[in-house]
TIFIKOL-167403 format. One record per residue: chain; z, x, y of N, C-alpha, C in turn. Coordinates in pm, whole numbers, plus 32768, in hexadecimal, padded with zeros to 4 digits. Example, Ala and Ser with C-alpha at 12.3 -4.5 7.8 and 13.67 -1.06 7.14 Angstrom:
2
ATOM  chain  nw  nu  nv  caw  cau  cav  cw  cu  cv
ATOM  A  830C  8527  7DC7  830C  84CE  7E3E  830C  8528  7EB6
ATOM  A  82C4  8505  7F1F  82CA  8557  7F96  8313  850A  8003
END
This chain:
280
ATOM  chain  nw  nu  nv  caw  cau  cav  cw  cu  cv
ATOM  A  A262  17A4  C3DD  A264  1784  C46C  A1E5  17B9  C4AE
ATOM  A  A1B3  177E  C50A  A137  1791  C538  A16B  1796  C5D3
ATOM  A  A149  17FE  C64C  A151  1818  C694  A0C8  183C  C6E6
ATOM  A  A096  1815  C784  A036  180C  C787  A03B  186A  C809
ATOM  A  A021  18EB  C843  A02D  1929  C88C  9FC6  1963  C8ED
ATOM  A  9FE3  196E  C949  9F4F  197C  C9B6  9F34  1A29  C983
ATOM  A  9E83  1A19  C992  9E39  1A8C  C97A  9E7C  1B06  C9FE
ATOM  A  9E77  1B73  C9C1  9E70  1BD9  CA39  9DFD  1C01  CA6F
ATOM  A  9DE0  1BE1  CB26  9D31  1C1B  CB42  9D52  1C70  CB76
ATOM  A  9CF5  1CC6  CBF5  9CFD  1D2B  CC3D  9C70  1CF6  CC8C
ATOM  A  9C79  1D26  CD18  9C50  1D11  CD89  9BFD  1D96  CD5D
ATOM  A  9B6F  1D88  CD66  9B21  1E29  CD3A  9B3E  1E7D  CD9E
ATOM  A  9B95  1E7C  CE24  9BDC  1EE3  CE75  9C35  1F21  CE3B
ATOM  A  9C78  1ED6  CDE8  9CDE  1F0B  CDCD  9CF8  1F51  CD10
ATOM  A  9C77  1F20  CCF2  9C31  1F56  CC7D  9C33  2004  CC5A
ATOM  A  9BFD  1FE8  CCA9  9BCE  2085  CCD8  9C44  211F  CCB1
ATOM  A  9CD5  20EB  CCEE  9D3D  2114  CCB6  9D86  2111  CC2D
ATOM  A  9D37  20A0  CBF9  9D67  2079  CBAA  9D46  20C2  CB03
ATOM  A  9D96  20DA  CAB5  9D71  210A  CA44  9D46  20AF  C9CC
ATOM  A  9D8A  2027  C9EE  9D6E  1FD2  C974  9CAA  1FA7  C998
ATOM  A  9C68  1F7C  C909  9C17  1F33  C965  9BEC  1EB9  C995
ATOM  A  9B9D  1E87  CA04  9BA1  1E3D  CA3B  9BD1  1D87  C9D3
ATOM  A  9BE8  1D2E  CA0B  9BFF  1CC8  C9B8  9B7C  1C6E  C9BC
ATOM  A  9B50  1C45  C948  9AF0  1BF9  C96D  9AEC  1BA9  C8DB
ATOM  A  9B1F  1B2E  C8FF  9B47  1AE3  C87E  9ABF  1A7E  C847
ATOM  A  9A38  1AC7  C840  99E2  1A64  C819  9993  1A94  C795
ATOM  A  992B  1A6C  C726  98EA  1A73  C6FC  98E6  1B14  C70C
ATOM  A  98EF  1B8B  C6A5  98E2  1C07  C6CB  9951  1C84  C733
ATOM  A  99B5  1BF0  C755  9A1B  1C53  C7AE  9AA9  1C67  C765
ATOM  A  9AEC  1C9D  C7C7  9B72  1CA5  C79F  9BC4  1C45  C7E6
ATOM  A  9C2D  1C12  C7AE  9CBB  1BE8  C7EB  9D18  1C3C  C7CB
ATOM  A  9D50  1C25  C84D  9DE7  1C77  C82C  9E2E  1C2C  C85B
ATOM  A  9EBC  1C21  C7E0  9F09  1BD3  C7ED  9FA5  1C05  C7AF
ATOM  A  9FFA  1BDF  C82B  A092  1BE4  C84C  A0D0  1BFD  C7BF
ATOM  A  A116  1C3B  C76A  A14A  1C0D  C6C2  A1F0  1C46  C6C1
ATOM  A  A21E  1C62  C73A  A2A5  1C97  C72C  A2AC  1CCA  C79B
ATOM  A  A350  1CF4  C7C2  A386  1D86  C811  A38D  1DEC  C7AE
ATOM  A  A35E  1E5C  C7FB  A34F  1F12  C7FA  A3F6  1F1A  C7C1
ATOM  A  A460  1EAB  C7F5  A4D0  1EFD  C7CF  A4D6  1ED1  C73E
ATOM  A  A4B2  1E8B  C6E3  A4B6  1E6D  C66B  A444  1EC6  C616
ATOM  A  A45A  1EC4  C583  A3F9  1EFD  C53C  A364  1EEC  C546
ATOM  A  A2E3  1F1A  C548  A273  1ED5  C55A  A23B  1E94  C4DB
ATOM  A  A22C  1DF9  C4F6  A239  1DB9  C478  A16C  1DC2  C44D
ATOM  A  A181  1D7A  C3C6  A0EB  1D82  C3A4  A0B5  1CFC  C3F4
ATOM  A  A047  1D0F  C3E2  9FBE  1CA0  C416  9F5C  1CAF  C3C8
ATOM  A  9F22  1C16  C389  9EAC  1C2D  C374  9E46  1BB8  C397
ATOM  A  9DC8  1BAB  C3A2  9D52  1B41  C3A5  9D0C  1B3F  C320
ATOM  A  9CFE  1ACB  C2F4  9C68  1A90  C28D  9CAF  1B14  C212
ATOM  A  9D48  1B1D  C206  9D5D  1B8A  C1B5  9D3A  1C0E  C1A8
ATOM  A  9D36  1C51  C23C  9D00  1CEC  C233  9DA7  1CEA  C29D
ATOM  A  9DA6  1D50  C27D  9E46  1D99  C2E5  9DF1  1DC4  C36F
ATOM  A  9E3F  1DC3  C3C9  9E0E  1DBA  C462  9E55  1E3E  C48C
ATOM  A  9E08  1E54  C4D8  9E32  1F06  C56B  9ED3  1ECC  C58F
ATOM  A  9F26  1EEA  C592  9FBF  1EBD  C5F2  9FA3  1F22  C63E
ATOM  A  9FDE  1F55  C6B0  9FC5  1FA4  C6F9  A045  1FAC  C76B
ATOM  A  A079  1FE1  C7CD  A0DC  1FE0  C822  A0B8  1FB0  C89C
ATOM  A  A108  1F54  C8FC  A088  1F65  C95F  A0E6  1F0D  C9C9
ATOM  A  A124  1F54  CA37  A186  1F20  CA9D  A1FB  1ECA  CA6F
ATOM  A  A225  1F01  CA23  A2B0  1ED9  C9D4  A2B8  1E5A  C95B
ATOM  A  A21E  1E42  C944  A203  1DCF  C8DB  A1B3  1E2D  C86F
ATOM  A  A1CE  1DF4  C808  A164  1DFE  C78B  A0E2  1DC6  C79E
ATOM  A  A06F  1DDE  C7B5  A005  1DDB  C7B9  9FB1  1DB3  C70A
ATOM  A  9F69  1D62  C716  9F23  1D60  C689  9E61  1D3B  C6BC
ATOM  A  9E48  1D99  C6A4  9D76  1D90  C6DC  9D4C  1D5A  C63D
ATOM  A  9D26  1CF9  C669  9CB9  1CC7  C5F3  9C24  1CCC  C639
ATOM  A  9BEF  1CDD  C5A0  9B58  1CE5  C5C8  9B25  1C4D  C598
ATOM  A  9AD4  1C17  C5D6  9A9A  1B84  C5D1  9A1C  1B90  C59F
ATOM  A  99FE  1B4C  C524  9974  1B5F  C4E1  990F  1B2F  C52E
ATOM  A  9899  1B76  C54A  9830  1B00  C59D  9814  1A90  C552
ATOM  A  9810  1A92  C4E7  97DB  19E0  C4C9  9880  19BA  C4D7
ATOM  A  98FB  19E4  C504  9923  1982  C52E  9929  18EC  C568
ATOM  A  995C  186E  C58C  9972  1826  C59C  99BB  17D5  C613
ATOM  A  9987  17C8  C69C  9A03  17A8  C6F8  9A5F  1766  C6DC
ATOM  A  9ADD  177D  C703  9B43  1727  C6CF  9BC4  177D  C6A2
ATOM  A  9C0F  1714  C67D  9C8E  1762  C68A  9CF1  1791  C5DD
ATOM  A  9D02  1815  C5D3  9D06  1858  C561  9D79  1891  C579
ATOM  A  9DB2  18B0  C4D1  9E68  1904  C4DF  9E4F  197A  C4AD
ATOM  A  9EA4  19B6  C4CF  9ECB  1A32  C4C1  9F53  1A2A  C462
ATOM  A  9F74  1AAC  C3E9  9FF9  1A6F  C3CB  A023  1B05  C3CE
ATOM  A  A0B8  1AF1  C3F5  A123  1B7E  C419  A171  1B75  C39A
ATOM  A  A18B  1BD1  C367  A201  1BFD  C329  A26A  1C81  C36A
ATOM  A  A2B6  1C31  C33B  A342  1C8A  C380  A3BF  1C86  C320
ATOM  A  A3F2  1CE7  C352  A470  1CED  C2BE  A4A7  1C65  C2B4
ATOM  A  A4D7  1C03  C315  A4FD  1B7A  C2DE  A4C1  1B29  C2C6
ATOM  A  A43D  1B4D  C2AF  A3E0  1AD7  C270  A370  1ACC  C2CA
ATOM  A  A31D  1A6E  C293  A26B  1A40  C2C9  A258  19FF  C337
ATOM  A  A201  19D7  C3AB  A1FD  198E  C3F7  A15B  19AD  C429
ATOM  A  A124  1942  C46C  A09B  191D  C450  A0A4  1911  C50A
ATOM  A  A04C  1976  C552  A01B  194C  C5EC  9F99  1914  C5F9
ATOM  A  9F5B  18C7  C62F  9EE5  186C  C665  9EA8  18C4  C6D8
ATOM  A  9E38  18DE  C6ED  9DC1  1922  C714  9D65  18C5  C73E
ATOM  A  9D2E  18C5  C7B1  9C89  187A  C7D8  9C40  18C8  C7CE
ATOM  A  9BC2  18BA  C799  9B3C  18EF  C799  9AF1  189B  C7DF
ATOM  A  9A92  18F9  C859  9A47  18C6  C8A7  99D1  18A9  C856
ATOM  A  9973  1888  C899  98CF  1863  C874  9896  18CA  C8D5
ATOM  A  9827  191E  C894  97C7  1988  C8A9  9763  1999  C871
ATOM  A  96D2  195D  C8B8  9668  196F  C8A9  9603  19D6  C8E1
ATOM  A  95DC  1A4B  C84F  9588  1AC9  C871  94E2  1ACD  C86A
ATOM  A  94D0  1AC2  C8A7  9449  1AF8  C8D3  9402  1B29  C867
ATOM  A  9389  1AEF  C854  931F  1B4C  C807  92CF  1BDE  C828
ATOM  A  92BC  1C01  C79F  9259  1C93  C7E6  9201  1C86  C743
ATOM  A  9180  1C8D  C793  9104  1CA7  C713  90DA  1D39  C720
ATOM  A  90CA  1D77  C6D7  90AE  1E05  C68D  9051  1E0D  C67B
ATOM  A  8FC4  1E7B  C681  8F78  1EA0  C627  8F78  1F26  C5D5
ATOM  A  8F99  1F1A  C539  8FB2  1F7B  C4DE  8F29  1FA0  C497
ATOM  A  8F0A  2031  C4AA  8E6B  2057  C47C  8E93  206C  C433
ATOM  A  8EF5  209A  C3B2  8F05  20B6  C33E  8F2E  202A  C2F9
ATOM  A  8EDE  2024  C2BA  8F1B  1F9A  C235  8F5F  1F8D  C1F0
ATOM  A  8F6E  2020  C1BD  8FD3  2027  C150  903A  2017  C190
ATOM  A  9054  1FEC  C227  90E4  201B  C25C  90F0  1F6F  C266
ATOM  A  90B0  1EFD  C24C  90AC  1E70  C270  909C  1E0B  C209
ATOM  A  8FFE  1E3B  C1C1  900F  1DD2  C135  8FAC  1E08  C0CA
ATOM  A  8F85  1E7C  C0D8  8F32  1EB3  C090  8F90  1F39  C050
ATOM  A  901D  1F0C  BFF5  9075  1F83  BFCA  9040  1F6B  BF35
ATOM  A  902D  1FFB  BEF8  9027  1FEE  BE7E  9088  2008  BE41
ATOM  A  9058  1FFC  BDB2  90E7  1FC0  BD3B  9169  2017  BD55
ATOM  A  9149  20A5  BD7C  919C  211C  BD95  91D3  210F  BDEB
ATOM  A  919B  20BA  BE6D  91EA  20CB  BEF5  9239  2063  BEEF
ATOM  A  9225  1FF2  BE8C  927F  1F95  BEA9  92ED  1FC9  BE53
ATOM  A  92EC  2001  BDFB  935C  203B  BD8D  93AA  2094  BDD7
ATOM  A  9368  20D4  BE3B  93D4  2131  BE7D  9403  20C6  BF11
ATOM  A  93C6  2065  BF45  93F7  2038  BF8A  9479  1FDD  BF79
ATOM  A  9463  1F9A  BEFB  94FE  1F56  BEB3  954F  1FB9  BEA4
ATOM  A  9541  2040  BE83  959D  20A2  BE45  95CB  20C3  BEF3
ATOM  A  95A9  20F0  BF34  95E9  20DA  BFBF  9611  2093  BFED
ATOM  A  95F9  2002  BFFC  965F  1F94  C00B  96D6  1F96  BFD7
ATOM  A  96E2  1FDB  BF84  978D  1FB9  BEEE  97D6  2027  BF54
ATOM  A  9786  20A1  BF63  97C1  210B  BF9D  97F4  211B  C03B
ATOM  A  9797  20C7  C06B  97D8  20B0  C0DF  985A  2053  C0FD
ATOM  A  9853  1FD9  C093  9897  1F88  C0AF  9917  1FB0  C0A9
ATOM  A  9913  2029  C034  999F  2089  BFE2  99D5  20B6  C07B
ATOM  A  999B  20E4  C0A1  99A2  2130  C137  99F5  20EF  C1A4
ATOM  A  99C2  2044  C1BC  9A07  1FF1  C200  9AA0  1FDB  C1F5
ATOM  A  9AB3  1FFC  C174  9B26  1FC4  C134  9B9A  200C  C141
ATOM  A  9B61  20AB  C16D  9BE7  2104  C188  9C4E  20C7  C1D8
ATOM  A  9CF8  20F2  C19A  9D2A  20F5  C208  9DA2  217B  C22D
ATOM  A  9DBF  2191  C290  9E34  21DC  C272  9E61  21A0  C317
ATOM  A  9F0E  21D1  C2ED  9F7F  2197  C346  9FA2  21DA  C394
ATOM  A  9F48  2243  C3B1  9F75  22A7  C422  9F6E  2237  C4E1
ATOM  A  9F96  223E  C52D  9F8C  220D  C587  9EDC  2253  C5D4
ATOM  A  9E9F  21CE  C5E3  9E2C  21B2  C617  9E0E  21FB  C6A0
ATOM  A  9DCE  223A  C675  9D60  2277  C722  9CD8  2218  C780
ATOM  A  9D34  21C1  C790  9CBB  216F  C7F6  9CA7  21A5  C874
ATOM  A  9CCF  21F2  C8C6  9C96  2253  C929  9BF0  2282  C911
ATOM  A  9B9F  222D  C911  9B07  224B  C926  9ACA  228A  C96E
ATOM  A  9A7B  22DF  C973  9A08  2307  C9E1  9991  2308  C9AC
ATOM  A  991D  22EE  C9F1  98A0  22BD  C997  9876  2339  C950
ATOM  A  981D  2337  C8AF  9822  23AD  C86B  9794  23F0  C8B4
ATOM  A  9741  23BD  C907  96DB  2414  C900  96CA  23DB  C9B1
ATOM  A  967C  246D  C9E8  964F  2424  CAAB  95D9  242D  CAA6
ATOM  A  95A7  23A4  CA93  9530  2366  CABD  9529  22BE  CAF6
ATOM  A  94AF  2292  CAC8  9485  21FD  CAE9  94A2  21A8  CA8B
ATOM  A  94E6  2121  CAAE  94DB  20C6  CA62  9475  20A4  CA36
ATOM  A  9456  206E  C9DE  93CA  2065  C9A3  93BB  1FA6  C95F
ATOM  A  940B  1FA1  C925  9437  1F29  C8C5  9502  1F2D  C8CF
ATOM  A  94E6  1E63  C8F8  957C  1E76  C901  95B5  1E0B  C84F
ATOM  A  9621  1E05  C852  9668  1DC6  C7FA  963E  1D7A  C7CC
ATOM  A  9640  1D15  C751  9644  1C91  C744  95CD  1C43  C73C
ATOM  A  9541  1C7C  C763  94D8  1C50  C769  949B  1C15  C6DC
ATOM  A  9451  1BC0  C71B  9415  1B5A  C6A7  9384  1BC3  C673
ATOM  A  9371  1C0C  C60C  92EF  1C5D  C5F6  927C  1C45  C582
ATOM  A  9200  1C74  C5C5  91BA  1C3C  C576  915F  1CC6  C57F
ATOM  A  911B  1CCA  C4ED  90DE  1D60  C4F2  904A  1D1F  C4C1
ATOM  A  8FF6  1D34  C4F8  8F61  1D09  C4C5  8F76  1C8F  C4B2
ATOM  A  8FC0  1C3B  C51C  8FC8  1BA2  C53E  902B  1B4D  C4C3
ATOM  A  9047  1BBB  C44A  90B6  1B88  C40D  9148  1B8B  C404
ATOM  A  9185  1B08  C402  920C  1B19  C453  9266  1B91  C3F7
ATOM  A  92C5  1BDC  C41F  9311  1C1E  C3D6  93B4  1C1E  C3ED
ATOM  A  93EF  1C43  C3D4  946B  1C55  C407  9494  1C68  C47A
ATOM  A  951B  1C37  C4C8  9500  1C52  C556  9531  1CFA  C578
ATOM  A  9540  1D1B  C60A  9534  1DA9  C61F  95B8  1DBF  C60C
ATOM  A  95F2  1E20  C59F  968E  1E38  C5A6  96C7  1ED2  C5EA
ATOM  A  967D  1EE1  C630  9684  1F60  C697  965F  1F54  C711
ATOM  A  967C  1FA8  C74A  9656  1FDC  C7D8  9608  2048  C7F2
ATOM  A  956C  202B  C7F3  9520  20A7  C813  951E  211C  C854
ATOM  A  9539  2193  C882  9511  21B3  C919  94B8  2226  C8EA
ATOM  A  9448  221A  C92E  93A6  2276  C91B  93B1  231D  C96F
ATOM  A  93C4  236F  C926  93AC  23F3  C97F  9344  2435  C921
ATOM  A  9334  248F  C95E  92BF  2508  C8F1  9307  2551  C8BA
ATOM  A  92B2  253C  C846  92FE  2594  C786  92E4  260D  C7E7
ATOM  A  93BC  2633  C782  93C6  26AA  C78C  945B  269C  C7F4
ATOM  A  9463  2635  C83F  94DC  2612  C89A  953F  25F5  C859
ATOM  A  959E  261C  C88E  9623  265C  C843  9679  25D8  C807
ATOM  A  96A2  25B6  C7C6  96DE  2514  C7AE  9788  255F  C77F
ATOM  A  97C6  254E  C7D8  987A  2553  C7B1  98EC  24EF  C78A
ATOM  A  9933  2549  C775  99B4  24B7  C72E  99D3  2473  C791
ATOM  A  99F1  23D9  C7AF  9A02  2396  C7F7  9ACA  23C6  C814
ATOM  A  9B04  23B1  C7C7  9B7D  23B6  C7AA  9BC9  240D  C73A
ATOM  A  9C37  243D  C71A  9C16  24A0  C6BA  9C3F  245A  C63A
ATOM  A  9C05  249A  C5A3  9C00  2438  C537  9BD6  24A6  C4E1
ATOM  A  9BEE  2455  C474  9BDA  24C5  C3F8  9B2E  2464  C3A6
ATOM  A  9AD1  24E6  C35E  9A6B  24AA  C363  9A6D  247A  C2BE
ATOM  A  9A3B  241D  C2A8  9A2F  23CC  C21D  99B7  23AA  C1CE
ATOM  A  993C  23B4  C236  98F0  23BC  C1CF  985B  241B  C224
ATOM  A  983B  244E  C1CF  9796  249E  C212  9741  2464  C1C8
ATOM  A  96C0  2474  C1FF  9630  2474  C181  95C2  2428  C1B2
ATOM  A  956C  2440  C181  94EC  23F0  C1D1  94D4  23A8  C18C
ATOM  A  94B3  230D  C184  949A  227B  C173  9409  2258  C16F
ATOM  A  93C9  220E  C14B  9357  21DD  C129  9327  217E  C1C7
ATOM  A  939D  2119  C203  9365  2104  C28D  93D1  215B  C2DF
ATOM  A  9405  2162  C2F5  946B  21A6  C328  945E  226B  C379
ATOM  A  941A  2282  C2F8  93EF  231F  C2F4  9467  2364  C30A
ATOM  A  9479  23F1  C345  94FC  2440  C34A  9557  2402  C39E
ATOM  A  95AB  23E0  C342  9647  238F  C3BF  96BB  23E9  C370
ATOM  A  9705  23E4  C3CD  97C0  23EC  C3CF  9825  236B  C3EC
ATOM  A  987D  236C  C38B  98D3  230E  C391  997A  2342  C3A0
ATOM  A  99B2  2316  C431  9A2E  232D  C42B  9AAB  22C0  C420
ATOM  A  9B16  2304  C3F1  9B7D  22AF  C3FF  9BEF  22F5  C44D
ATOM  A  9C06  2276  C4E3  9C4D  2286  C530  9CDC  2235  C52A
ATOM  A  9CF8  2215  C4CB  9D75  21CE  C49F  9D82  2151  C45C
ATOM  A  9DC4  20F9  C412  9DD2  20B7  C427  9D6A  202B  C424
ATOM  A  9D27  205D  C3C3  9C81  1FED  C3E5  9C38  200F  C448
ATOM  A  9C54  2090  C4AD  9BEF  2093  C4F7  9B82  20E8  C4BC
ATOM  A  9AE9  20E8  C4A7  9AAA  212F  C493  9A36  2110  C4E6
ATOM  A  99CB  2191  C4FE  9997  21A3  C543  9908  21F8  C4F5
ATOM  A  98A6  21D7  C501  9806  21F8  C4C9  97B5  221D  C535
ATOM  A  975F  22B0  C52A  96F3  22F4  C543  967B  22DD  C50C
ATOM  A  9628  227D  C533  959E  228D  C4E4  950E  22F2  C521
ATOM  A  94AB  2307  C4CC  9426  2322  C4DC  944A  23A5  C50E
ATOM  A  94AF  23EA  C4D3  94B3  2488  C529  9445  24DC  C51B
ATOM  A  943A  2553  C545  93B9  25D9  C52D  9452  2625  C4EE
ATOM  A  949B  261E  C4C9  9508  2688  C487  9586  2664  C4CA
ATOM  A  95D8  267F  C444  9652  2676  C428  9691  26F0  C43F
ATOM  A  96E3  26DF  C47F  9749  276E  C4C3  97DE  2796  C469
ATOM  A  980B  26F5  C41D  9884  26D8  C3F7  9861  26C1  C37D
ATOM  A  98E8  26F7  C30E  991A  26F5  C286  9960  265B  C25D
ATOM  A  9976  264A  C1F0  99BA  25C6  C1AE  9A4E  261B  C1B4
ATOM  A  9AAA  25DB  C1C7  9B22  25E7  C1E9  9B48  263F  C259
ATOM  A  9AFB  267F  C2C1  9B1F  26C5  C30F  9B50  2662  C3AA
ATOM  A  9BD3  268A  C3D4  9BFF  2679  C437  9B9E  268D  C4AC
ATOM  A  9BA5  2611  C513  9B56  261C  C583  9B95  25E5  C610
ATOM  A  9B92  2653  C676  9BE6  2632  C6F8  9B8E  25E3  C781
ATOM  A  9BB4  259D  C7B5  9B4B  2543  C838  9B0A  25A4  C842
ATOM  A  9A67  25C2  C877  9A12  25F7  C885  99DB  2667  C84D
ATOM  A  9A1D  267C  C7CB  99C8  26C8  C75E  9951  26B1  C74E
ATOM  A  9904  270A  C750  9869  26CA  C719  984D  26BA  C67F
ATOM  A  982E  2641  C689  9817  25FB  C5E9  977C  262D  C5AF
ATOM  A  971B  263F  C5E6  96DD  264E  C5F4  962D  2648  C642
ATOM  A  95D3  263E  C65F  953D  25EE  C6C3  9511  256B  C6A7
ATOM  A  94DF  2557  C702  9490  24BB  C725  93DE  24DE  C6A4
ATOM  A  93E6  2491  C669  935A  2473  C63D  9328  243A  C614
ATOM  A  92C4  2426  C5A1  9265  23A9  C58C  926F  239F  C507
ATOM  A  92DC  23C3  C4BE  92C0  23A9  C3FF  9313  2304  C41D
ATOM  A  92A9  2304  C399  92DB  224B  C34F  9228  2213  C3BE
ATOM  A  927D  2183  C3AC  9217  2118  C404  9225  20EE  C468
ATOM  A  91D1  214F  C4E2  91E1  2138  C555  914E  2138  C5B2
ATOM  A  9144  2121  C634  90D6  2117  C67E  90D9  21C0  C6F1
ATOM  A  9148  21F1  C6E3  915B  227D  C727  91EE  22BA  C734
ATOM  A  920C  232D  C759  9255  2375  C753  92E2  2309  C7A3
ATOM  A  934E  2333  C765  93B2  22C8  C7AD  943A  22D4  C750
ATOM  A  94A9  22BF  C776  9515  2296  C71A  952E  2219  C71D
ATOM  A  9553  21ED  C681  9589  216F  C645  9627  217D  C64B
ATOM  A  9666  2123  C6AB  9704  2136  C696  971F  20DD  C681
ATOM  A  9790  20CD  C62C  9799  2069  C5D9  983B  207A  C5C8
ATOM  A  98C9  201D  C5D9  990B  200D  C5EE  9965  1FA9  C57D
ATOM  A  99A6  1FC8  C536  99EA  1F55  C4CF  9AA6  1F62  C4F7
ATOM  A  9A8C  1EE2  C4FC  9B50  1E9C  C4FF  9B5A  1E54  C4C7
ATOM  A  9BED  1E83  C45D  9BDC  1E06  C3EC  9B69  1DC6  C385
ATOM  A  9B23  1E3D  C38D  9AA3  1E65  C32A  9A4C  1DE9  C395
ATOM  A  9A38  1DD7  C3CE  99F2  1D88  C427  9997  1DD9  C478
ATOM  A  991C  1DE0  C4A8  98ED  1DF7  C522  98DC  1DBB  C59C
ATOM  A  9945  1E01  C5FC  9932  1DFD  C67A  98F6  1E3B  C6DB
ATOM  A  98F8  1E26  C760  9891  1E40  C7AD  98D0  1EDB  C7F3
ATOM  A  9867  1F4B  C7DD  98A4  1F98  C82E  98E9  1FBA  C88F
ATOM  A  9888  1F4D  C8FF  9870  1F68  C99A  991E  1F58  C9AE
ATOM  A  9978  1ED9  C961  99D3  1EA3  C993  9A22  1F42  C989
ATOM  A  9A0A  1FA5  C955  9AAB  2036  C93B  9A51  2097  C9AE
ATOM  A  9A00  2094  CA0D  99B6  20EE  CA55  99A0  208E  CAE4
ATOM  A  9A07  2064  CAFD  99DA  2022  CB94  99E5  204F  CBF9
ATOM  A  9A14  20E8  CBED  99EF  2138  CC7D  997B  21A1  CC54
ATOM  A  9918  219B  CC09  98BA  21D2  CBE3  982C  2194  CBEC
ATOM  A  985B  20F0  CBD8  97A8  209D  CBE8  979B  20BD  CC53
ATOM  A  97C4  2096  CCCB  975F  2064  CD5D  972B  2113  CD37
ATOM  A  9747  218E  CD15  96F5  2206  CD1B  967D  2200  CCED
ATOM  A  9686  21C9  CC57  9618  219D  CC06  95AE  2150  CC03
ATOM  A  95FA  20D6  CC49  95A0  205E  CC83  9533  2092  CCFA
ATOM  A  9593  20EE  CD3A  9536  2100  CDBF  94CA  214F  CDAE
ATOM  A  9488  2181  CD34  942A  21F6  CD0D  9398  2151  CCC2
ATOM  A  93E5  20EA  CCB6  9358  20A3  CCC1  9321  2072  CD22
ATOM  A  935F  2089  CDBC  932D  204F  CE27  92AA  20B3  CE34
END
């Protein structure tokens, strides 16, 4: 049975209160969508075969999927399981077109001049990160956000990038630029899963906040936090800095649902207009 149910939005007034985050069903966002009553068991969900966030949320079951950016507009299922069996809900995906940003990278080795070594360790980090994506555990999800570091936006989501005019992958983070050495904290509290410094990446932390939610620190000046150590909202994870491949001091945040990357900004919407307002 296929059932086709309206998205849940929020008025960004009323955001603000809000703990889930914002809805934004396009290329790179989330939907959230209706999958039961609170008074029944909370059944499973999954997309494209990854298990989805369920979550509680004004007397319904809640299910946040993360939407791949090369997504596709158009309309996609979701399927529930529940102790009496399977059932398949229908989802719209909007259309969302991001903006370019061209780069200039003075290091080469960080663009197309890697030698045999850097590419050997750069595949060997790919496997390892991806291991990373894949966690899950069933503890109930901490989406209560506050942004991890106070500074300037710098680079937003989703952007089309090109580094020494060659196209690359698009932006799967949310920049915000302060001077190394500025304190970068847990957004929400989570247990940490992976440390180590990366070939583009440089010193990052990786947490898991439930449930497919995970959450990435890049280009730090130092790591504050252990691999398996428990972490509470505004622990310091550790500083803002410039390791891996970057143009200056800044954090890379980087956000996965449903092993997907989504856009930060949408779990911190009483935190941008602060951020935003430091590029006027």
């Amino acid at each position: 049975m296929i059932k086709r149910l309206g998205l849940l939005f929020c008025l960004p007034a009323l955001c603000l209160a809000d703990p889930l985050p914002q809805a934004a069903p396009v290329p790179g966002g989330i939907a959230e969508i209706a999958i039961g009553d609170i008074s029944q068991p909370a059944p499973k969900a999954y997309f494209n075969k990854q298990r989805l966030l369920v979550t509680p949320h004004n007397g319904q079951w809640l299910a946040l999927v993360g939407i791949p950016l090369d997504a596709v507009a158009g309309m996609q299922n979701i399927v529930i399981e529940r102790t009496d069996g399977r059932e398949q809900i229908a989802f719209s995906i909007n259309n969302k077109k991001y903006p370019e940003q061209r780069l200039t990278i003075k290091n080469k080795r960080m663009v197309d001049e890697m030698t045999p070594a850097d590419l050997q360790r750069i595949e060997s980090e790919k496997i390892e990160m991806a291991r990373i994506k894949t966690v899950w555990s069933d503890r109930p999800a901490d989406t209560n956000f506050l942004a991890p570091v106070d500074g300037r936006l710098s680079s937003l989501f989703g952007l089309k990038r090109f580094f020494n005019n060659q196209p690359r992958n698009p932006h799967n983070g949310l920049d915000i630029a302060a001077a190394t050495g500025t304190d970068i904290l847990a957004p929400a509290s989570a247990t940490v899963i992976g440390v180590g410094n990366y070939y583009f990446n440089g010193n990052t932390v990786f947490l898991d906040h439930g449930q497919g939610l995970i959450s990435a620190y890049l280009h730090m000046s130092e790591i504050g936090v252990s691999l398996g150590q428990t972490i509470k909202q505004g622990q310091r994870l550790g500083a803002v800095g410039a390791t891996g491949r970057v143009t200056g001091p800044h954090l890379h945040w980087i956000v996965y649902l449903n092993q997907e990357t989504v856009d930060p900004a949408l779990f911190i919407g009483q935190d941008l207009p602060r951020l935003a307002a430091r590029n006027k």
